[in-house]
N, C-alpha and C positions, 0 to 999 in steps of 0.2 A: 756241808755240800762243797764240792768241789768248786773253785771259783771260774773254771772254763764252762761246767757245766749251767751253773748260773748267767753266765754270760752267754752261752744259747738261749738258754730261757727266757731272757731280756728280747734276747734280738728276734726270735722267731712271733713274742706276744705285740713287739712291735709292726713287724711282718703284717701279720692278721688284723691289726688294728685300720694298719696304713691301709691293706686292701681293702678291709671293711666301707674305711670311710673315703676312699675311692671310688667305691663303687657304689654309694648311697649320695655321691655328690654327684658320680656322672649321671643315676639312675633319675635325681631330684632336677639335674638341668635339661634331661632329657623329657623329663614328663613338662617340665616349664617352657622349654622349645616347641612343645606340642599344643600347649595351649596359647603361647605367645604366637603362633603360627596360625593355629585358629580366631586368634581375632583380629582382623584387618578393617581398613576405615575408608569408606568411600562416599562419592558425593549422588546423593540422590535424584539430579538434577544430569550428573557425569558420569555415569555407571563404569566409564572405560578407568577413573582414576582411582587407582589401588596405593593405601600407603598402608605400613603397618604399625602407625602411632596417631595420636589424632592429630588432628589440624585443619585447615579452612583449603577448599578448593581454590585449584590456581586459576581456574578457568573464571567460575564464579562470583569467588570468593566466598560460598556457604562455609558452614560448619561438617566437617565430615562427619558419618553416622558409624557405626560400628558395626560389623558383615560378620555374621559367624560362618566359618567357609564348612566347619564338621558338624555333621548331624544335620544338616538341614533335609528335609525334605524333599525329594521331586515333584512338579507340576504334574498332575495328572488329571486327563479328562472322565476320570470316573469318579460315578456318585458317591464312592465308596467312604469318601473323605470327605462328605456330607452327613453319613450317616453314625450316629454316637453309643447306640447301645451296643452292649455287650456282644462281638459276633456278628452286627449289624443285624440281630436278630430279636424279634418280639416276641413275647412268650403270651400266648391267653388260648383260647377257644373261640373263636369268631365264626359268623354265617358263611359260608362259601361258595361261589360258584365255578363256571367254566365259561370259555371264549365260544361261541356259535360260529361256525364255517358256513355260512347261509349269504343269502341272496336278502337285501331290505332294497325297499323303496318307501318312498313318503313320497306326502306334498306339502311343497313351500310355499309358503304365504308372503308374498309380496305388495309392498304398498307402493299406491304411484300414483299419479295426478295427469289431469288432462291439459295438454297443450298444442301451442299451436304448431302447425304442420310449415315448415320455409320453405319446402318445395311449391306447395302452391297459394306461395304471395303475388302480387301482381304488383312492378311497378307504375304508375301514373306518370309520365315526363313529360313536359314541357314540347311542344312539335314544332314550337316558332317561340322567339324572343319575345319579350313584354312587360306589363307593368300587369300586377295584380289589380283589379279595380274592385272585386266586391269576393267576399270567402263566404260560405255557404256550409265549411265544415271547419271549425276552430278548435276542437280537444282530439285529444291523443284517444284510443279506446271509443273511438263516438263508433256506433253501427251505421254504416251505408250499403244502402240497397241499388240493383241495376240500374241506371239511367239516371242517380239523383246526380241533382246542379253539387259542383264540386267546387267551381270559383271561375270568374268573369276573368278574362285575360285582354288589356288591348296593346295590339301591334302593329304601329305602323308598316310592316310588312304584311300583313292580312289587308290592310286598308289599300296599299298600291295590289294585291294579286284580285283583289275584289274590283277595283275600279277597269283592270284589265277583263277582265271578266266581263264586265257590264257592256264593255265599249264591243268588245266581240260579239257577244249576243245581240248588241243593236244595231252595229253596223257590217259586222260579215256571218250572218246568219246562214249561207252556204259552206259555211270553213268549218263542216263539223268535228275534222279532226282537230284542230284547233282548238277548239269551245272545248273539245269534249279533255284534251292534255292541261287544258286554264282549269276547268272541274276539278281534274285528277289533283291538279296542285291544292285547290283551298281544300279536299279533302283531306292532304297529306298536313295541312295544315290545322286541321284537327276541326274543322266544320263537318254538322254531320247533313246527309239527303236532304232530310227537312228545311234547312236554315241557307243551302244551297237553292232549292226550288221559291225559298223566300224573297231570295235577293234576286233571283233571275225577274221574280212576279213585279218584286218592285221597283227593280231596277235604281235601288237606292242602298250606299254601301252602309254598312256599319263595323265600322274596326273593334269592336269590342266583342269576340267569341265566348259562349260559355261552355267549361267543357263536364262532362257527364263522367261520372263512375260504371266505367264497363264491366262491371262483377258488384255480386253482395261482396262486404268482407269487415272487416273492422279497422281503422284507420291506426295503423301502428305508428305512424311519424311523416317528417318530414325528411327530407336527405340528411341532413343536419343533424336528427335526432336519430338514426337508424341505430349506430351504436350503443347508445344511452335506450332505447326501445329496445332490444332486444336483449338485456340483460334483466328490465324489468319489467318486461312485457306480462306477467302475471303478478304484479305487485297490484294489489289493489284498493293500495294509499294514493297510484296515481294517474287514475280512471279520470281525472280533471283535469289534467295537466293541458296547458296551451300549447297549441302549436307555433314552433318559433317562426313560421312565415306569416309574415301580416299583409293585410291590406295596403297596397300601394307600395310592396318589394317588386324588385324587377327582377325575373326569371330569364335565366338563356337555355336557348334552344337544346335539347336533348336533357335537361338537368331535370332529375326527379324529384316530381313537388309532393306527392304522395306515396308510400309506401302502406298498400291495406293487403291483410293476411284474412285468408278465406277459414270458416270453421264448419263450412260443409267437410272436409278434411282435414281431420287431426290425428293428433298421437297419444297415445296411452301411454306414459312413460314410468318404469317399472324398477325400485331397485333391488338388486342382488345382493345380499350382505357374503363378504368375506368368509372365502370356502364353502361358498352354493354356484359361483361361477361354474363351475367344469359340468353343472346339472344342469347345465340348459342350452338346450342348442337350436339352431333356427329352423323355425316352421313347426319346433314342438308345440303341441296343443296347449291352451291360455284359457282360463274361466276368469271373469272376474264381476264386482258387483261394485256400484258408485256407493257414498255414503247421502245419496237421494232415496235409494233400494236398496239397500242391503241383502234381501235375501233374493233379490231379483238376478241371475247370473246369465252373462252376457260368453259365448264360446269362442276365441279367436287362435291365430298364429302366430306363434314370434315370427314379427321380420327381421327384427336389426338388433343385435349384440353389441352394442360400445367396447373397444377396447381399451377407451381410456378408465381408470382408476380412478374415484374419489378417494382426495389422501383425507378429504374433512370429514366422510362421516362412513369410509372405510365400504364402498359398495361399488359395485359395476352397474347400469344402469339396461335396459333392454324398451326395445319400441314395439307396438303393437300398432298398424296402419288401422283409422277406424274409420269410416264410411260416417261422417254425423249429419245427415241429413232427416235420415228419422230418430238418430240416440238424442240429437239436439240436446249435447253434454255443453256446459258453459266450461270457458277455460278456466283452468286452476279447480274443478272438482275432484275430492281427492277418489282414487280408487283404492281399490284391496284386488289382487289377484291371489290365483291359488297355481300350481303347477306340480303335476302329477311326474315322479321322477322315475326315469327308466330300472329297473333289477341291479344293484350293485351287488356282484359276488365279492367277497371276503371274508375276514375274522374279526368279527365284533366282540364289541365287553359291551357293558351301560358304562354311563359315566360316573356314577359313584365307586367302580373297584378301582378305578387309577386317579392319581394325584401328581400337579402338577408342579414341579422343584424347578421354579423359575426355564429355563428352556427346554426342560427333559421333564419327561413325566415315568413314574413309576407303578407298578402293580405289586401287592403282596403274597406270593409264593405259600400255600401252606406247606409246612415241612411237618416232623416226627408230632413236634410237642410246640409248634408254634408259626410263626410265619416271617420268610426271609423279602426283604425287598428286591425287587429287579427292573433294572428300566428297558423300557418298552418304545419304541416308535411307533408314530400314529399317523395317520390319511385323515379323512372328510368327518365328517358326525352331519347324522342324519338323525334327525328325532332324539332319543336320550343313548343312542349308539356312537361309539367311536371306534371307528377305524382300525385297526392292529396290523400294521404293514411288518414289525421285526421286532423279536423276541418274546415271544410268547407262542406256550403250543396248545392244540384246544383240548389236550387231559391235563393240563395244567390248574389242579383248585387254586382260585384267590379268593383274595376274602373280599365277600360282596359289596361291604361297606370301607373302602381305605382308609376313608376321614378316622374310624373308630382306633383305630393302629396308629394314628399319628399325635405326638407329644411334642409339643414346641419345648419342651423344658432339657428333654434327655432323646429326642429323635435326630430334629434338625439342630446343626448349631448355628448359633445365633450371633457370638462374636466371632 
């Protein structure tokens, strides 16, 4: 062979070699750029610090974690990436129904108890300064009727308008306007007719008035206690409790020594459980039956709607005014209402075809040869009905039972 020829030979397999592994080093630092690119290292605590070796946050001082920046996945708010079978599809034969476009109504059963009414409480106060001298009514919860003794009061100020009085009547018995404005005063002073035509008879004072309870009612407290009474004004651990004003306190003028709550007028107090609110509205017709009668049912109106929310036991509360002069209900009896709800048009299912995936609930689709999941939005439930406000149409089969189609192992995932 020719020696130039050879010496092509040489130079051209070197040529090809040198490209070869030129090109399999750039192709090797290029796949390695690609992956040395995709893994970067940040702080989980500093999301904004990007390095691309490891090492310890500057801000913190953690340990950086390792970010894969390729391949990951986007956030998305569909259930889709909840769902693991094959196609997000269930394969069997299941029962099937349809959504109903219809009108439901029910009635809700509401539990509630009787209480007292604050509008018609009556304060008792003081109409002149004094010393308590004898109580007549000592526990919280005691019953009083019209005109009983409520507590002896003495007041040197009743003792001087009294003496005036006497002095009038016996020595200017012409001054009737006079006599009759000195009257006006021990009246305002809380002496009643009687006790007035007493002292005129005997022309002998007594500073010591006692004063009467002007209503039945039930003695809720003393000024002092009103707070602490009307939080447990149905507790009836303490139907015994004393009252904190004793014999021989001294009262000032206008201060309220009793507080009693009338139960000729009370309230029916009723709660609402969480999404039966929007079903009641005021003046709607009320049935209800005490647990003294149960099957004895009493017909009323809603008056009053609360709009404050119980966060404790998740209800709206509603009042019903109740006349108890002949129901003569004690306080704290529990009741039970019932309440007949107006025609809601919509699209229902029962609640066995949808199931609910933590904030979203879904329905199962039947398809060819089995059944596809779909989430569904829902309104109110009323009886074993719910609601279908969006996505679902009502020639849509699903399968009647959902629970039967759902597998914790291979439906939902779990890690």
């Amino acid at each position: 062979m020719n020696k130039y020829v050879k010496y092509s030979l040489i130079t051209i397999a070197v040529l090809v070699v040198g490209f070869g592994v030129y090109y399999g080093v750039d192709k090797f630092n290029s796949q390695g750029d690609h992956e040395h690119q995709a893994e970067v290292y940040t702080c989980s605590m500093h999301p904004e610090i990007i390095r691309d070796e490891p090492g310890n946050c500057p801000i913190c001082g953690m340990t950086l974690i390792k970010k894969v920046t390729e391949g990951q996945p986007t956030e998305s708010s569909s259930i889709d990436h909840l769902l693991r079978p094959t196609d997000s599809f269930v394969v069997g034969e299941f029962q099937t129904t349809t959504a109903k476009d219809t009108a439901i109504s029910s009635e809700i059963k509401l539990p509630g108890i009787v209480a007292y009414d604050p509008n018609s409480s009556v304060n008792i106060a003081a109409r002149i300064s004094g010393r308590i001298e004898k109580m007549y009514v000592n526990y919280k919860y005691q019953k009083v009727n019209k005109g009983q003794r409520l507590f002896d009061l003495y007041s040197p100020e009743l003792l001087t308008a009294q003496q005036n009085f006497i002095y009038l009547i016996t020595n200017d018995a012409e001054n009737a306007s006079i006599i009759k404005a000195s009257k006006q005063k021990l009246l305002l002073y809380g002496m009643t007719l009687n006790q007035i035509n007493s002292l005129a008879a005997a022309k002998r004072t007594n500073p010591v008035i006692t004063i009467y309870s002007p209503t039945n009612g039930i003695v809720q407290g003393t000024e002092s206690m009103t707070t602490a009474a009307e939080g447990s004004m149905q507790n009836n651990t303490t139907t015994t409790t004393s009252l904190t004003l004793k014999e021989g306190d001294y009262i000032k003028q206008n201060e309220v020594v009793f507080k009693l709550v009338n139960t000729d007028k009370v309230w029916g107090v009723f709660n609402v459980m969480q999404g039966q609110s929007s079903l009641i509205k005021i003046n709607q017709p009320i049935r209800f039956s005490s647990e003294l009668e149960e099957n004895d049912f009493i017909k009323a109106k809603v008056n009053f709607i609360e709009t404050q929310f119980s966060a404790t036991d998740k209800t709206n509360r509603i009042r019903v005014y109740l006349n108890n002069n002949n129901l003569k209900f004690p306080i704290g009896l529990r009741l039970q209402g019932i309440v007949a709800t107006n025609p809601i048009q919509g699209i229902w299912v029962r609640k066995q075809a949808l199931v609910s995936i933590g904030s979203k609930k879904v329905v199962f689709i039947k398809m060819e040869n089995g059944f596809k999941v779909k989430e569904i939005k829902t309104g109110i439930e009323i009886n074993d009905f719910v609601q279908v406000i969006e996505g679902l149409d009502v020639n849509e089969a699903i399968a009647d039972n959902a629970q039967y189609l759902m597998d914790s192992e291979s439906f939902i995932k779990t890690e």
